[in-house]
mmCIF file of the N, C-alpha and C atoms, coordinates in Angstrom:
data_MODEL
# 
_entry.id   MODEL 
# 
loop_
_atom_site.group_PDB 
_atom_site.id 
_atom_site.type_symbol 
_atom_site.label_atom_id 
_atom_site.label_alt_id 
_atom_site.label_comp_id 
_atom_site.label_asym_id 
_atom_site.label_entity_id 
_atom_site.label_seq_id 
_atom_site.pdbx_PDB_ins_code 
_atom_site.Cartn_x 
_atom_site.Cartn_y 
_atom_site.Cartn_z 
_atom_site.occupancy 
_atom_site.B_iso_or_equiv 
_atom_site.pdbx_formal_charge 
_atom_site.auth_seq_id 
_atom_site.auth_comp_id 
_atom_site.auth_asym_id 
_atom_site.auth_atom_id 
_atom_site.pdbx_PDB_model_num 
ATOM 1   N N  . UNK A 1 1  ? -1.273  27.246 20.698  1.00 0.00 ? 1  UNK A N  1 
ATOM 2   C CA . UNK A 1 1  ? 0.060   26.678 20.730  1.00 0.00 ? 1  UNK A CA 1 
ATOM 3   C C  . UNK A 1 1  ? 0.684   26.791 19.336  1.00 0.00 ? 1  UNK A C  1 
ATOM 4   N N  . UNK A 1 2  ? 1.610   26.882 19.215  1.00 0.00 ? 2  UNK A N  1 
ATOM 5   C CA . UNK A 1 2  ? 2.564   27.093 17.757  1.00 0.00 ? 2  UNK A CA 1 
ATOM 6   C C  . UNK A 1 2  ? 3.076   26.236 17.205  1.00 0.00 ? 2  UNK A C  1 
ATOM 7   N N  . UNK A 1 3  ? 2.991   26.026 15.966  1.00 0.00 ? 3  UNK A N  1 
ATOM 8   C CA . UNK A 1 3  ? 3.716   24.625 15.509  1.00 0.00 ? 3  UNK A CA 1 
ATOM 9   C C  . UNK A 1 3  ? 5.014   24.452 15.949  1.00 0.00 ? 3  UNK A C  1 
ATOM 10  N N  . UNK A 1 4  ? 6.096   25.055 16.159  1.00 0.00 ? 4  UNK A N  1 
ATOM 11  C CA . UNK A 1 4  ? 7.534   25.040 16.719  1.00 0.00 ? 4  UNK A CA 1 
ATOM 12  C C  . UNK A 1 4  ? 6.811   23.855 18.065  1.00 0.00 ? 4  UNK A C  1 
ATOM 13  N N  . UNK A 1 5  ? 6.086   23.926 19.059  1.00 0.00 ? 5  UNK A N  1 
ATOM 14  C CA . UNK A 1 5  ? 5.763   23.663 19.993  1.00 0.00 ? 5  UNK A CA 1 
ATOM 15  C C  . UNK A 1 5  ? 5.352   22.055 20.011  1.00 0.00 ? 5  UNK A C  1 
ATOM 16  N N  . UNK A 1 6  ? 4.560   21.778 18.605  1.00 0.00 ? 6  UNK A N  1 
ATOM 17  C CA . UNK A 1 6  ? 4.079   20.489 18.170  1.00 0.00 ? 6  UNK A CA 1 
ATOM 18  C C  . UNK A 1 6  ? 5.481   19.931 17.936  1.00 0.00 ? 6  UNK A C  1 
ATOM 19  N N  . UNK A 1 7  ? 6.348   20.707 17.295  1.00 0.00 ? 7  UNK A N  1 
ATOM 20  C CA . UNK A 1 7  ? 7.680   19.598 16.701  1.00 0.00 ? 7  UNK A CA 1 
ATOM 21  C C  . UNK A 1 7  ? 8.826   19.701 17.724  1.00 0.00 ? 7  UNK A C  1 
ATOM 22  N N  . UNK A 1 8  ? 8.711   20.212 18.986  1.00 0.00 ? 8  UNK A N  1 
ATOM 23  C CA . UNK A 1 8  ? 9.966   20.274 19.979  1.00 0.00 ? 8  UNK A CA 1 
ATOM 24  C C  . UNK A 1 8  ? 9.025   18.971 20.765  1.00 0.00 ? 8  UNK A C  1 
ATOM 25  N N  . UNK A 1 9  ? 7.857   18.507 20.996  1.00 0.00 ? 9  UNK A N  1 
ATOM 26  C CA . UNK A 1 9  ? 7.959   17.575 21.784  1.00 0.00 ? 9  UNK A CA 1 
ATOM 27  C C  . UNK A 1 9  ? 7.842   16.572 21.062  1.00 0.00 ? 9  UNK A C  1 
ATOM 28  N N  . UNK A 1 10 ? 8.261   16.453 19.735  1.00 0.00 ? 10 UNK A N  1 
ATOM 29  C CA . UNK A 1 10 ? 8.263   14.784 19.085  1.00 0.00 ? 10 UNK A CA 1 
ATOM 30  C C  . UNK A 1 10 ? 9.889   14.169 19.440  1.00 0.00 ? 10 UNK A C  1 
ATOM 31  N N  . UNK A 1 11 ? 9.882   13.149 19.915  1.00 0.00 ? 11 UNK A N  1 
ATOM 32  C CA . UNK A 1 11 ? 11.773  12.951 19.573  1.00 0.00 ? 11 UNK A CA 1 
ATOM 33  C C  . UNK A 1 11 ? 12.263  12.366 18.587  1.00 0.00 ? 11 UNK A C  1 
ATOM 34  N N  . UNK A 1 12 ? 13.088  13.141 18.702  1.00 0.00 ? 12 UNK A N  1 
ATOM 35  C CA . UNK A 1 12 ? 14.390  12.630 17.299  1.00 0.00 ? 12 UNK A CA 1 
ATOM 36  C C  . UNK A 1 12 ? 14.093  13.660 15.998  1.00 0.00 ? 12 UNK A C  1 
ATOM 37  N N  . UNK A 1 13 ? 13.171  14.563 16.331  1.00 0.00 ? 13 UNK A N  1 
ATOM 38  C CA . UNK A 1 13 ? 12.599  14.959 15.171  1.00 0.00 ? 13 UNK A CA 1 
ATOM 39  C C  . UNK A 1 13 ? 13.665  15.575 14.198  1.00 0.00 ? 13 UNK A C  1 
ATOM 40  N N  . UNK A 1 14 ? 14.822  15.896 14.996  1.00 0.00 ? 14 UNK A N  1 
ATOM 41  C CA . UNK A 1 14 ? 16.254  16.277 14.227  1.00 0.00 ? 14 UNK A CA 1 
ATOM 42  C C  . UNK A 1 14 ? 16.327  15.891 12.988  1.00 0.00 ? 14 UNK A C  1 
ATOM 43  N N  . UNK A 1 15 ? 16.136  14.500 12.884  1.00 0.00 ? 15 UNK A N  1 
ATOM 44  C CA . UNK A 1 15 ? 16.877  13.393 11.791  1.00 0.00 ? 15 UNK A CA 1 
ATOM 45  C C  . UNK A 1 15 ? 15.552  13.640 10.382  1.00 0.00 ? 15 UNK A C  1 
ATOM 46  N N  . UNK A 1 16 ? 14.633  14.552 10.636  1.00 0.00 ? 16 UNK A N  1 
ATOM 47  C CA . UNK A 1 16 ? 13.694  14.306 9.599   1.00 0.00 ? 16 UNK A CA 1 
ATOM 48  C C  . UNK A 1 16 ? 14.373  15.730 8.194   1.00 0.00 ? 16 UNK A C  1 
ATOM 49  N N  . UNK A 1 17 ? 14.693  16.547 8.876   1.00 0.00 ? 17 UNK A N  1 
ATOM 50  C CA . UNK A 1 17 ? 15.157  16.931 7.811   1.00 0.00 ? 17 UNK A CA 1 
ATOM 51  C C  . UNK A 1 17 ? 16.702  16.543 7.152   1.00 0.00 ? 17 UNK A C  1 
ATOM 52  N N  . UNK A 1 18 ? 17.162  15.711 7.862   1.00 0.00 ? 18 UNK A N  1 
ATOM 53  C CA . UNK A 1 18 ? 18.322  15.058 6.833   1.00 0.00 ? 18 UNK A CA 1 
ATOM 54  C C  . UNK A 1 18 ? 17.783  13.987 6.096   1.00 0.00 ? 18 UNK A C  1 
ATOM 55  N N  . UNK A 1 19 ? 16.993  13.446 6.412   1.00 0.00 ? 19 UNK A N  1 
ATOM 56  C CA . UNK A 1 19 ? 16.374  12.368 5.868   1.00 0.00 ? 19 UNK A CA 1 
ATOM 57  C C  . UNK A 1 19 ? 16.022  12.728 4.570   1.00 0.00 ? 19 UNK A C  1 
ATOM 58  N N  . UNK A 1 20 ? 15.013  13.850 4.851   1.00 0.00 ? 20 UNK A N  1 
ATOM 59  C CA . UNK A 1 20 ? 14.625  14.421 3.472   1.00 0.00 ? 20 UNK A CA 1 
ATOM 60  C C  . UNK A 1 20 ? 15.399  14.895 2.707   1.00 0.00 ? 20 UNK A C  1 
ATOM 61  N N  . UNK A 1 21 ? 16.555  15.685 3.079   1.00 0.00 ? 21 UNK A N  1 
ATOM 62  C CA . UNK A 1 21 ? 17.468  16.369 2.280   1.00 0.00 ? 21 UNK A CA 1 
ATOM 63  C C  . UNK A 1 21 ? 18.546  14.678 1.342   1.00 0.00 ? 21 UNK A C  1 
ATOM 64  N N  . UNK A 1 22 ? 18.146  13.607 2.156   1.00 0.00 ? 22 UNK A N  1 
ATOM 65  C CA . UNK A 1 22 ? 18.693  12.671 1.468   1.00 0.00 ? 22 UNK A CA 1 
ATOM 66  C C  . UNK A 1 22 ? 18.394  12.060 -0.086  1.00 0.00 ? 22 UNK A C  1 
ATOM 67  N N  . UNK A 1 23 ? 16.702  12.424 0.460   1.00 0.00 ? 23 UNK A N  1 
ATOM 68  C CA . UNK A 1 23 ? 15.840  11.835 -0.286  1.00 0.00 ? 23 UNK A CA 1 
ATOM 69  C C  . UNK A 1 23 ? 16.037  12.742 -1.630  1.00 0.00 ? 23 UNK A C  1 
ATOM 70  N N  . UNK A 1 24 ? 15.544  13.803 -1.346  1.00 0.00 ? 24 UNK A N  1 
ATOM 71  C CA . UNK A 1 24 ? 15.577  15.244 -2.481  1.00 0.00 ? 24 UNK A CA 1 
ATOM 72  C C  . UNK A 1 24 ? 17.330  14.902 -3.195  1.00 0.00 ? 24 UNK A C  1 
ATOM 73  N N  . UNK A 1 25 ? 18.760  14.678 -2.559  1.00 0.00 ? 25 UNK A N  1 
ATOM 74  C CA . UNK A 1 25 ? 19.612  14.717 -3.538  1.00 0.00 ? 25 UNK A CA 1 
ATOM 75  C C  . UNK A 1 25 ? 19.651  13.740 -4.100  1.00 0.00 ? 25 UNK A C  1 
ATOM 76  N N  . UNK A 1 26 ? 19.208  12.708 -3.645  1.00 0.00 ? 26 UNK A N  1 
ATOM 77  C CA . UNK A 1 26 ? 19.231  10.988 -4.352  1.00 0.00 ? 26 UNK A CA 1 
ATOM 78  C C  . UNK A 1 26 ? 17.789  10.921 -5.654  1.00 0.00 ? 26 UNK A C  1 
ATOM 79  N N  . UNK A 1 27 ? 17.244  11.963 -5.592  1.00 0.00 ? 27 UNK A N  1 
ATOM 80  C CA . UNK A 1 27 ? 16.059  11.934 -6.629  1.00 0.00 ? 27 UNK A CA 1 
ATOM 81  C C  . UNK A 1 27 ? 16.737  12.700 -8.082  1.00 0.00 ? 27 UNK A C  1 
ATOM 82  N N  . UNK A 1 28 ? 17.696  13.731 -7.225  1.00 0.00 ? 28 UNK A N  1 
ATOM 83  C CA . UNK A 1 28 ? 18.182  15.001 -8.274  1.00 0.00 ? 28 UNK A CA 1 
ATOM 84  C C  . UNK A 1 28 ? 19.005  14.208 -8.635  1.00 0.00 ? 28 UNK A C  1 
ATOM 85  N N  . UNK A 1 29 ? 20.021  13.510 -7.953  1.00 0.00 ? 29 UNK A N  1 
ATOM 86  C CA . UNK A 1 29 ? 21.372  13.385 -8.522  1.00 0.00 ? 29 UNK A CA 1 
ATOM 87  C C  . UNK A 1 29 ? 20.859  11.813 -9.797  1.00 0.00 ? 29 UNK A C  1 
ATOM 88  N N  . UNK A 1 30 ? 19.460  11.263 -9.522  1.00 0.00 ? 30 UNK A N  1 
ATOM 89  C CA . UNK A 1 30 ? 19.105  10.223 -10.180 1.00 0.00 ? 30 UNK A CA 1 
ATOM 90  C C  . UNK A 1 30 ? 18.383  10.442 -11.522 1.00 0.00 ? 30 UNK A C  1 
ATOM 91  N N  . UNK A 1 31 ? 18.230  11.558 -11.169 1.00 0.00 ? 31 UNK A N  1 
ATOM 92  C CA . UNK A 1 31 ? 17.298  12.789 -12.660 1.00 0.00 ? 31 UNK A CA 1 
ATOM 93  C C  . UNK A 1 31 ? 18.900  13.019 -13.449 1.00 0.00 ? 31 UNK A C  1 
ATOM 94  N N  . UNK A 1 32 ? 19.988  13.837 -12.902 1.00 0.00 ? 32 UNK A N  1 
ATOM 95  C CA . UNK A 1 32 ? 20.555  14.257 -14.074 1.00 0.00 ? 32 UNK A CA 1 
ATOM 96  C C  . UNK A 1 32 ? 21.163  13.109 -14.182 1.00 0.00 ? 32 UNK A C  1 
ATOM 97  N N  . UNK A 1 33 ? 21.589  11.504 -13.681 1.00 0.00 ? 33 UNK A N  1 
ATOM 98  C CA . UNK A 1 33 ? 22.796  10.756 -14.477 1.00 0.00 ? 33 UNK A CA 1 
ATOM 99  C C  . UNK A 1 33 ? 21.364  10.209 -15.531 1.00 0.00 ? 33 UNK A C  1 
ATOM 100 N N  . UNK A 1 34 ? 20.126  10.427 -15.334 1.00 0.00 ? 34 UNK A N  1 
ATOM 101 C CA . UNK A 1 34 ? 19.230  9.726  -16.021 1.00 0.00 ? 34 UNK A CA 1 
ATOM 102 C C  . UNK A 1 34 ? 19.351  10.872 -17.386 1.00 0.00 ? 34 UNK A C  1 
ATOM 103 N N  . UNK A 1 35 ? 19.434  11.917 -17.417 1.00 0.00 ? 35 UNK A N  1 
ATOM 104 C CA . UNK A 1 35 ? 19.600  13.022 -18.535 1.00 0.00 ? 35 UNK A CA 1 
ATOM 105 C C  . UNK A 1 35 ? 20.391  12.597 -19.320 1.00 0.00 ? 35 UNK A C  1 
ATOM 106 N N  . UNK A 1 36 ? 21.731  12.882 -18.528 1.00 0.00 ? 36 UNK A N  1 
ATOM 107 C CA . UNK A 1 36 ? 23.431  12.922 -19.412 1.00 0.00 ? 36 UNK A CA 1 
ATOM 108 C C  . UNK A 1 36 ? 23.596  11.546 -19.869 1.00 0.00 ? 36 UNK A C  1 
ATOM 109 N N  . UNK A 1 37 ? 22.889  10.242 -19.556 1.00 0.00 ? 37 UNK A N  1 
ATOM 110 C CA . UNK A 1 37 ? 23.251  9.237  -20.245 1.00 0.00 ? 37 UNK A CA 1 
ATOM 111 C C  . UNK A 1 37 ? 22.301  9.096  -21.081 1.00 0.00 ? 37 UNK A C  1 
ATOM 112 N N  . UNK A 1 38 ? 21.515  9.555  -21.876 1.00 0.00 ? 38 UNK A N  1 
ATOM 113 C CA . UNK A 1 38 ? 20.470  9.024  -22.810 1.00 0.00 ? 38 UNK A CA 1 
ATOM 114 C C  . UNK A 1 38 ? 20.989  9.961  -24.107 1.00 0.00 ? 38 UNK A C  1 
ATOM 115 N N  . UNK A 1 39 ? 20.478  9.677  -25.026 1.00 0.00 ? 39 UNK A N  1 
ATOM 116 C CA . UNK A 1 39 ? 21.200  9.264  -26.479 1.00 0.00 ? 39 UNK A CA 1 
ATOM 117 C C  . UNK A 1 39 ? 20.373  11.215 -26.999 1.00 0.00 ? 39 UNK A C  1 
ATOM 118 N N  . UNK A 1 40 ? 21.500  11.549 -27.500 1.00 0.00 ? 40 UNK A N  1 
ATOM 119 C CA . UNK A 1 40 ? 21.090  13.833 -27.348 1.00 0.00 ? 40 UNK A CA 1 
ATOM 120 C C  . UNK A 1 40 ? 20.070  13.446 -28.789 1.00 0.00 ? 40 UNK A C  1 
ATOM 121 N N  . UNK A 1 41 ? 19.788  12.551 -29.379 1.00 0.00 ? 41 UNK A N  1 
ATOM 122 C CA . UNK A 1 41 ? 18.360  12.716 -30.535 1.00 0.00 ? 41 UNK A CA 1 
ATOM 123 C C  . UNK A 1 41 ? 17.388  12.359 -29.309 1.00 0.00 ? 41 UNK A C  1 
ATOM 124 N N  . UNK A 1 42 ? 17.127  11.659 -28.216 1.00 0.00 ? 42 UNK A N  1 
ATOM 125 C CA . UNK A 1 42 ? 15.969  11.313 -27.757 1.00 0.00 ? 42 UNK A CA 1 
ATOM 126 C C  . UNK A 1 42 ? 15.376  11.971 -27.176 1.00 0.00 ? 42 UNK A C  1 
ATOM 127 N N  . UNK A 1 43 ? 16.601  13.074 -26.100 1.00 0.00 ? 43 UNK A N  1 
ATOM 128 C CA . UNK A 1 43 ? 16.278  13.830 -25.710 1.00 0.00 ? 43 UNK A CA 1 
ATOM 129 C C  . UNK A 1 43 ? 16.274  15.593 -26.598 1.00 0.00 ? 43 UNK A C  1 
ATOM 130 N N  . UNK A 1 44 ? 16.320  15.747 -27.822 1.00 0.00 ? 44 UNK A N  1 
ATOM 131 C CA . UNK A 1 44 ? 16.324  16.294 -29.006 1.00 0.00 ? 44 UNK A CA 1 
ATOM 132 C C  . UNK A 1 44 ? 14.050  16.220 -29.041 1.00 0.00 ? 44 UNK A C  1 
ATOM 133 N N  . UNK A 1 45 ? 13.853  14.862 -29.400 1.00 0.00 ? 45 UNK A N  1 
ATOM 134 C CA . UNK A 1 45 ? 12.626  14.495 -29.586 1.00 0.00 ? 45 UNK A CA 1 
ATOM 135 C C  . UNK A 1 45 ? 11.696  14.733 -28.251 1.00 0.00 ? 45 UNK A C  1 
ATOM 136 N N  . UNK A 1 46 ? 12.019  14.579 -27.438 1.00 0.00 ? 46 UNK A N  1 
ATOM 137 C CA . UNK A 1 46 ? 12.005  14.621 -25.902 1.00 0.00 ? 46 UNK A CA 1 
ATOM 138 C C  . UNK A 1 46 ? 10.956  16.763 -25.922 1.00 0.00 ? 46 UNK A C  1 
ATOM 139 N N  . UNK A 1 47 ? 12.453  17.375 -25.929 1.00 0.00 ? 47 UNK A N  1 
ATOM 140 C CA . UNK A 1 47 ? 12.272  18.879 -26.000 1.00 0.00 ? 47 UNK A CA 1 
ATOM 141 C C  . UNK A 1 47 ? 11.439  19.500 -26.878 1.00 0.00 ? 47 UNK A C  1 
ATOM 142 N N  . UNK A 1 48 ? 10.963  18.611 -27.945 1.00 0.00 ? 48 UNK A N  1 
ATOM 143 C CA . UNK A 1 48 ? 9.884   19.091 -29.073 1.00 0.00 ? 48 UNK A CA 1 
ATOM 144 C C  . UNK A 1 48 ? 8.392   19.100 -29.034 1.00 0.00 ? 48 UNK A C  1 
ATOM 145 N N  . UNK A 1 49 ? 8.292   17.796 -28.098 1.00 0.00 ? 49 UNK A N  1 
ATOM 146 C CA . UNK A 1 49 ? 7.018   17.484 -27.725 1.00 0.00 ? 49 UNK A CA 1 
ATOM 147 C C  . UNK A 1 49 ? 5.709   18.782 -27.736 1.00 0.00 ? 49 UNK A C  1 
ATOM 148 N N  . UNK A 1 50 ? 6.205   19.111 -26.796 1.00 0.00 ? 50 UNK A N  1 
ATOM 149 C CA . UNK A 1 50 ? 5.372   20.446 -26.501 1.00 0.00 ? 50 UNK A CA 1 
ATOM 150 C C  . UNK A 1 50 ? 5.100   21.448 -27.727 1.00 0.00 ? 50 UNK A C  1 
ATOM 151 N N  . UNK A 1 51 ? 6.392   21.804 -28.661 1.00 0.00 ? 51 UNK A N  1 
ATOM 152 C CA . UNK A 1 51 ? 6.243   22.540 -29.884 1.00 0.00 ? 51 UNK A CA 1 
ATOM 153 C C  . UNK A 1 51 ? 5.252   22.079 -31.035 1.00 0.00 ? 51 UNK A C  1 
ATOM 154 N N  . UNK A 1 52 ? 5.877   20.569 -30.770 1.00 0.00 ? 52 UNK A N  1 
ATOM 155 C CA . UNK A 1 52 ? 4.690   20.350 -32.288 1.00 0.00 ? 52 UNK A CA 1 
ATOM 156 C C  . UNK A 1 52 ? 3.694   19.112 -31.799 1.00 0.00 ? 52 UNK A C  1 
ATOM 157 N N  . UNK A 1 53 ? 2.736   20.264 -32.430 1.00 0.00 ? 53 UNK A N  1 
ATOM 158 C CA . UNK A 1 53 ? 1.235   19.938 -32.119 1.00 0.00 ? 53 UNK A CA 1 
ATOM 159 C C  . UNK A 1 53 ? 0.526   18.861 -33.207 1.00 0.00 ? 53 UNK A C  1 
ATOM 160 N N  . UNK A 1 54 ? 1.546   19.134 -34.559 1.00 0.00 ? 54 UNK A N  1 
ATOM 161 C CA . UNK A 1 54 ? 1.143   18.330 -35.666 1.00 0.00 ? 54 UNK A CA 1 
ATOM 162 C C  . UNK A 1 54 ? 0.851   16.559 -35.054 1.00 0.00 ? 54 UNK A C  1 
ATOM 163 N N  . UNK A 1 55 ? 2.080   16.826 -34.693 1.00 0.00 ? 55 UNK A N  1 
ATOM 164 C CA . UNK A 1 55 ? 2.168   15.166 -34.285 1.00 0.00 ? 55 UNK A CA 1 
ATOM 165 C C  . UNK A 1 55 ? 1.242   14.715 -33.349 1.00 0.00 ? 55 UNK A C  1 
ATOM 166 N N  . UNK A 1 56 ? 0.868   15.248 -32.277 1.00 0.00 ? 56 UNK A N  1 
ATOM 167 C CA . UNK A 1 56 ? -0.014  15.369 -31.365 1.00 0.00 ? 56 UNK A CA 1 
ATOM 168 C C  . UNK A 1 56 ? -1.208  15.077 -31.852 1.00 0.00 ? 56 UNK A C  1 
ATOM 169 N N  . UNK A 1 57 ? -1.715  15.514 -33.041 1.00 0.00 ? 57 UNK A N  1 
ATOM 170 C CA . UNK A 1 57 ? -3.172  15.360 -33.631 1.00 0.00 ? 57 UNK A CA 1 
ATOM 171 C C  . UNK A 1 57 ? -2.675  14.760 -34.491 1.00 0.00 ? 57 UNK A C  1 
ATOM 172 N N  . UNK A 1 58 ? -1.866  14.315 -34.907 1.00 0.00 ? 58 UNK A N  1 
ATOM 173 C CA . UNK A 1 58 ? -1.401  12.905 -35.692 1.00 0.00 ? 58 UNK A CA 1 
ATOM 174 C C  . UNK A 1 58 ? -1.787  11.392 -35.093 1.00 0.00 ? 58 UNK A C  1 
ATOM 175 N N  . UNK A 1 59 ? -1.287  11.934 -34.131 1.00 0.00 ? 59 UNK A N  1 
ATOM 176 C CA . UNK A 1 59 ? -1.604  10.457 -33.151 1.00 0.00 ? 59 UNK A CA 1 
ATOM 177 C C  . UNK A 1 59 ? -2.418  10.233 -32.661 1.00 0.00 ? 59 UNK A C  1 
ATOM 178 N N  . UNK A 1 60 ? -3.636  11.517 -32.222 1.00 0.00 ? 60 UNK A N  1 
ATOM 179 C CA . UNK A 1 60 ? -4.694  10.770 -31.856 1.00 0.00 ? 60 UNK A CA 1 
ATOM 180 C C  . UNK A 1 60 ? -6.226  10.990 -32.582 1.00 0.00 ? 60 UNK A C  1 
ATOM 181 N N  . UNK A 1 61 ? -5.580  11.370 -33.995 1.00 0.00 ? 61 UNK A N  1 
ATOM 182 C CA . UNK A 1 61 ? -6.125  10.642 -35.200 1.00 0.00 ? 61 UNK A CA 1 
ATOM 183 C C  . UNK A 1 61 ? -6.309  9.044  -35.302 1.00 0.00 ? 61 UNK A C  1 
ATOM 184 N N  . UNK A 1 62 ? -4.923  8.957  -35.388 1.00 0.00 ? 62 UNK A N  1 
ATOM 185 C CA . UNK A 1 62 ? -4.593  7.255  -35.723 1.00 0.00 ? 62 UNK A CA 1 
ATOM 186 C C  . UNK A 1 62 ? -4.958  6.637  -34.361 1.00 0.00 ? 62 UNK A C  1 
ATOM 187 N N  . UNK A 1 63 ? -5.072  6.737  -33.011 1.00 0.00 ? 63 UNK A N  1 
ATOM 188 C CA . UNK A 1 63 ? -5.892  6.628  -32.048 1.00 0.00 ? 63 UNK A CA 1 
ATOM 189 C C  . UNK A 1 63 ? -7.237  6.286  -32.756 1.00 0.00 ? 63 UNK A C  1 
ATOM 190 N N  . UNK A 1 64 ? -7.791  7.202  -32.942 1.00 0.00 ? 64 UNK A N  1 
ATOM 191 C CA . UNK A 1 64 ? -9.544  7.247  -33.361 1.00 0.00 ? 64 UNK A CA 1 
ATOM 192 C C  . UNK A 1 64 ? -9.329  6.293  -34.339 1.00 0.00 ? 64 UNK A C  1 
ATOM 193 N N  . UNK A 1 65 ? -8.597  6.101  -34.971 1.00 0.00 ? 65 UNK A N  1 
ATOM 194 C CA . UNK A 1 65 ? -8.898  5.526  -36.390 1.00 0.00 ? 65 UNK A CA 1 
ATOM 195 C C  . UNK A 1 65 ? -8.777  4.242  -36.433 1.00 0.00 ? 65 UNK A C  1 
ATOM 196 N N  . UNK A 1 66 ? -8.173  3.505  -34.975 1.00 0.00 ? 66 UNK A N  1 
ATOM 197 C CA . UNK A 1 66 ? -7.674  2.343  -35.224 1.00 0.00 ? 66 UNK A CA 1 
ATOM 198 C C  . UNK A 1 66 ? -8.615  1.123  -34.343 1.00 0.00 ? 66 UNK A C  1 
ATOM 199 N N  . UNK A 1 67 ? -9.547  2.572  -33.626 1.00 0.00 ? 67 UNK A N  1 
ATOM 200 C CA . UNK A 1 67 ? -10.423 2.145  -32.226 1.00 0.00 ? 67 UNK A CA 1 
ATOM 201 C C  . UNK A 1 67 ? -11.567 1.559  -33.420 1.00 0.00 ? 67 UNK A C  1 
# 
């Protein structure tokens, strides 16, 4: 039997992909007002993370060091 076959005898099954498509723009549209309102140094510091490594073994130096 084919999956098409599993999801034509559930009912209502219509409403599951609006549901989701609700879910997915209410996550996106909650990601970028969460972007565009935060302060462009944090997200400046934010985008660096990954580049510098200094800091990274900075901190978990002072980690070790404080344990």
């Amino acid at each position: 039997m084919k999956f098409s076959n599993y999801l034509s005898s559930i009912e209502n099954v219509s409403i599951y992909p609006i549901i989701t498509m609700i879910i997915f723009l209410t996550v996106f549209v909650g990601v970028l007002f969460w972007i565009f309102t935060r302060d462009k140094e944090y997200i400046s510091e934010l985008e660096q993370i990954p580049l510098d490594n200094d800091t990274f073994k900075n901190n978990i130096e002072n980690e070790n060091e404080s344990n």
